[in-house]
C-alpha beads as a LAMMPS data file, in Angstrom:
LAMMPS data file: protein, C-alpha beads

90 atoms
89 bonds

1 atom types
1 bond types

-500.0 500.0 xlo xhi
-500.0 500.0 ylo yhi
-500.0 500.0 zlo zhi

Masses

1 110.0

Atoms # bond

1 1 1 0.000 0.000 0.000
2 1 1 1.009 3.443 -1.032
3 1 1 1.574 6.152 1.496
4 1 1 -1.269 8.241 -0.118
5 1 1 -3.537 5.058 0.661
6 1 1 -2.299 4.693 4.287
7 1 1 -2.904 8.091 5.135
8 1 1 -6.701 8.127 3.402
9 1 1 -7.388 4.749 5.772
10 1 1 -5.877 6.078 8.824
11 1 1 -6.406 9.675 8.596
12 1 1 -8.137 9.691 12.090
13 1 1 -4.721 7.885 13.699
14 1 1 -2.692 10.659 12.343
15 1 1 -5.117 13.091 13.706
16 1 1 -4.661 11.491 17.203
17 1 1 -1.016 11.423 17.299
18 1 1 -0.659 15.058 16.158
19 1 1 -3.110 16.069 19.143
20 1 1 -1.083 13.858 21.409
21 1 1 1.945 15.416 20.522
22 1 1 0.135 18.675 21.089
23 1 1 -0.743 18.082 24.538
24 1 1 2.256 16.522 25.328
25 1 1 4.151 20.206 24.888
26 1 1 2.684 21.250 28.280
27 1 1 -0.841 21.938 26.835
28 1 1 -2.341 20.592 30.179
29 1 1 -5.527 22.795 30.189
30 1 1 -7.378 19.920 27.739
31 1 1 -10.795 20.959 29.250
32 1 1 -10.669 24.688 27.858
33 1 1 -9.943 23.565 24.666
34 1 1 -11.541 22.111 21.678
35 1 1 -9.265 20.464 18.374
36 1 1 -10.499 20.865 15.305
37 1 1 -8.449 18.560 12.757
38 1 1 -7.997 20.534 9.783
39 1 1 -5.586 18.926 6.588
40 1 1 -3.002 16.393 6.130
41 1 1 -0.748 16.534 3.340
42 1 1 2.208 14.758 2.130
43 1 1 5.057 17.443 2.287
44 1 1 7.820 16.704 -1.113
45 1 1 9.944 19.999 -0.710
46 1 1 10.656 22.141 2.139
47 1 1 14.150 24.039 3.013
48 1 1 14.807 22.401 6.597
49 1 1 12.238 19.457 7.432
50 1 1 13.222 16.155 5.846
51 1 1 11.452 15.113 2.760
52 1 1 8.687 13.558 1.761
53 1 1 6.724 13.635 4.782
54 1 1 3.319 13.928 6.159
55 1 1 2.339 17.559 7.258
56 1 1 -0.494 17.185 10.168
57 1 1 -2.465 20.503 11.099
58 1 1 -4.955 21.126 14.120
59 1 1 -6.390 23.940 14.781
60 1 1 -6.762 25.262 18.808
61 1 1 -9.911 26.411 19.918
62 1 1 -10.900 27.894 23.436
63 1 1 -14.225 25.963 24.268
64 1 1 -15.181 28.397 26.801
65 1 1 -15.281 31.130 24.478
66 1 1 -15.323 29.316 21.216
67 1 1 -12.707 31.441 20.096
68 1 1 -9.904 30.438 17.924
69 1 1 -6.461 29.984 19.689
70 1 1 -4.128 29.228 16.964
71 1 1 -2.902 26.065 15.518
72 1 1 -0.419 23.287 15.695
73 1 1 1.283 21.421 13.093
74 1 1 3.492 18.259 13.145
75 1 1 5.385 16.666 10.547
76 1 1 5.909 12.814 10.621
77 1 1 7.725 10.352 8.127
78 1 1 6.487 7.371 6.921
79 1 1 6.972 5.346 9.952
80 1 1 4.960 8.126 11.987
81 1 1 8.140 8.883 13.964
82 1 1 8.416 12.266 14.825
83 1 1 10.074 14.899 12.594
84 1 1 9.194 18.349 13.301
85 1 1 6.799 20.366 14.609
86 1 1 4.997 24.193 14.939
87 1 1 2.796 25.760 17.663
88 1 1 1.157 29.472 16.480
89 1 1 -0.683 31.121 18.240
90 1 1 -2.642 33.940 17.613

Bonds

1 1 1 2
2 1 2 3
3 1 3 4
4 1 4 5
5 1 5 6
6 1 6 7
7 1 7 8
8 1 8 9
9 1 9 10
10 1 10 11
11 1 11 12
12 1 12 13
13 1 13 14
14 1 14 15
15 1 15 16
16 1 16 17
17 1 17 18
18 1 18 19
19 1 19 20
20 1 20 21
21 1 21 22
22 1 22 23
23 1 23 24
24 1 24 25
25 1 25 26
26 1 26 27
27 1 27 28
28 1 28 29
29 1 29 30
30 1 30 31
31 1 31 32
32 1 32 33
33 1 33 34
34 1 34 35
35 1 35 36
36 1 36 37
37 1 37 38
38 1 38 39
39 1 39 40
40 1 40 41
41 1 41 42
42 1 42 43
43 1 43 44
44 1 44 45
45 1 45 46
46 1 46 47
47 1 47 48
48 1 48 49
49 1 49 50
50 1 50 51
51 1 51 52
52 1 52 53
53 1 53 54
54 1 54 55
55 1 55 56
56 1 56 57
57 1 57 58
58 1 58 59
59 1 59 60
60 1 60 61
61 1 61 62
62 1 62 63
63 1 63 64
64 1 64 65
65 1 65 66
66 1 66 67
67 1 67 68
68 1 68 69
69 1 69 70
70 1 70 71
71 1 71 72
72 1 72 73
73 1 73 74
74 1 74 75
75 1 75 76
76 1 76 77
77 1 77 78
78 1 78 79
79 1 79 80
80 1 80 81
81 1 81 82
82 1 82 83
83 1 83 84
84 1 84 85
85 1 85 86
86 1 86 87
87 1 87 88
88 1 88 89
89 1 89 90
């Protein structure tokens, strides 16, 4: 199987890891805030991240306020072993 076909039939697994990667940066306050999985993509140039990979992006929400936070992104290779990763906030 392809990686494009792994990704399509475990797109929720990815999903999971990046928000477990999220919290485990010290994002301990999981009860104010909602994850919205937004895109995965399969990354095949980029100046400093190894290539190809798989791009993961979440987006941060406060679920208090509903008010958008910012968003995380993590990059994983083919193996799902950690490559990179972003935190913006707003």
């Amino acid at each position: 199987m392809d990686l494009i076909e792994r990704i399509i039939n475990s797109k929720e697994d990815f999903y999971n890891v990046a928000t477990e990667y999220y919290y485990n940066i010290g994002q301990d306050d999981k009860l104010k805030q909602k994850i919205i999985n937004k895109s995965i993509a399969i990354l095949i140039d980029h100046l400093f991240i190894p290539v190809p990979c798989i791009e993961i992006k979440i987006e941060v929400h406060n679920s208090i306020e509903e008010k958008y936070l910012g968003h995380y992104i993590l990059y994983l290779n083919e193996e799902k072993e950690f490559l990179d990763e972003f935190l913006i906030f707003d």
